[in-house]
N, C-alpha and C positions, 0 to 999 in steps of 0.2 A: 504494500500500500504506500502510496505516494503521496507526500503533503506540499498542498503551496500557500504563501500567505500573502494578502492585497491586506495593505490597511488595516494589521489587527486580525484579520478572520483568514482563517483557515479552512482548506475546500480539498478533499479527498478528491484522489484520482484514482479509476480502478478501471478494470476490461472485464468486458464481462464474456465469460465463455459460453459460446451457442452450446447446449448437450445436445440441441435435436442435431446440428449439425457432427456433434465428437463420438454420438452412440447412437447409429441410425437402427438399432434394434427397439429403442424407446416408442411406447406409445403401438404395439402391434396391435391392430385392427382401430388404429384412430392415427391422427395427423398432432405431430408435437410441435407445440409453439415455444418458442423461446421469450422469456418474459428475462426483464433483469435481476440477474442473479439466480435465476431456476427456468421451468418450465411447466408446461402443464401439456392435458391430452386431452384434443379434441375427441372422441369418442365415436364411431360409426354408428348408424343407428341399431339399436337391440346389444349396445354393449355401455357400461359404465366403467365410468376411471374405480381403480384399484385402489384401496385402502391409504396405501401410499403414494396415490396420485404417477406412479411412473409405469402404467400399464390400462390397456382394458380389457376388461372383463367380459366375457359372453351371458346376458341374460334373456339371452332367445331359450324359448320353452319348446321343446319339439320331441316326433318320436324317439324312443331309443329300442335300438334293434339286439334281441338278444342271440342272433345265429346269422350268419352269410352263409351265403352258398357262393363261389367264382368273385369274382370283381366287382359284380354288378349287381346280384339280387340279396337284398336285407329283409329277411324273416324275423319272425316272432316279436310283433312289436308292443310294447307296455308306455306308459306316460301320456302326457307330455312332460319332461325335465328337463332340468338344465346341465348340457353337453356334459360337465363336470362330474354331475351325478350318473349320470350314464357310464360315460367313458372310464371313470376310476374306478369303475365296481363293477359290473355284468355286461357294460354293452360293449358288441362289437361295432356296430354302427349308428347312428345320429340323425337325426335330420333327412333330409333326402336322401340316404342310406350315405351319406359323408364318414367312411370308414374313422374309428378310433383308432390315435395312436398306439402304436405298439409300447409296450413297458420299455425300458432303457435310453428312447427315441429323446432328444431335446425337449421334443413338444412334449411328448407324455411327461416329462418330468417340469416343464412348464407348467401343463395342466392340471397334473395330479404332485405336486411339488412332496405332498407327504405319502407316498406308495397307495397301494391298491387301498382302497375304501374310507381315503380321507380325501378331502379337498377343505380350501380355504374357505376359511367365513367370507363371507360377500360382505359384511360390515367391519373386520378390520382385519387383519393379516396371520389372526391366528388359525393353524389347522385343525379342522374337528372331522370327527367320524361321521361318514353318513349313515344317517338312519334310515336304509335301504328298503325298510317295511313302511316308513314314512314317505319315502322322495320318489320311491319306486312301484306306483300301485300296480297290484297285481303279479307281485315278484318271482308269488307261491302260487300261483294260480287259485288252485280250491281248498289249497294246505292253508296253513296257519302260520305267521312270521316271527318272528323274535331275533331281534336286534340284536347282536353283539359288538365286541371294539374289533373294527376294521372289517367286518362281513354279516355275517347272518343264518340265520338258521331256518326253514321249510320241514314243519310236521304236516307230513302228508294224511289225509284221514285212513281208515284200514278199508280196502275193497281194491 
């Protein structure tokens, strides 16, 4: 930091560093502005800035597919939820059969940052478990659900 002085007063000099320009990974799925001294995310629609403002988030609600067949066809579909919920727990595929990252992939570890059957709170940056008998209707079919940490349990009726 740099000081000058006119008359008594003294007046900071500084530069400011663009981030969208120094880390053009900021801001995926929205447009990063450079504000002084930080930035912010403009957000596409059906996504909100991230807890700590340097990301968005997906809060599109859509099917999730719990089986593919080839590349193309997404069966057995439950919800609508959100891609997170989907993809970190049972689904293979999303949305307009939008396949789920694979486990150890960037993205999956983007997505699902705390392994198989957690994802981040949508209100601040801490990882919770999903409650997959909650976020996933009809997970068990005609069985019965019960929640555990990080999966879930399906009692099937006798017949």
């Amino acid at each position: 930091m740099n000081l000058f002085g006119v008359l008594f007063a003294c007046f900071f000099l500084f530069s400011d560093i663009n981030e969208c320009l120094a880390d053009p990974n900021l801001c995926e799925h929205g447009q990063c502005i450079n504000k002084a001294g930080s930035f912010m995310c403009d957000c596409e629609i059906g996504y909100l800035p991230t807890p700590n403002g340097k990301g968005c988030q997906d809060m599109r609600m859509a099917p999730c597919y719990l089986d593919t067949r080839g590349n193309d066809t997404c069966l057995n579909p439950i919800g609508p939820v959100y891609r997170g919920y989907c993809c970190c727990t049972v689904g293979k595929a999303w949305n307009g059969c939008e396949f789920c990252p694979k486990q150890g992939t960037a993205e999956y570890n983007r997505l699902c940052p705390g392994g198989p059957g957690f994802v981040p709170n949508p209100n601040t940056t801490v990882i919770v478990d999903v409650d997959e008998c909650k976020e996933l209707p009809d997970i068990c079919r005609e069985g019965k659900c019960q929640n555990t940490i990080g999966s879930y349990i399906c009692t099937c009726p006798k017949g």
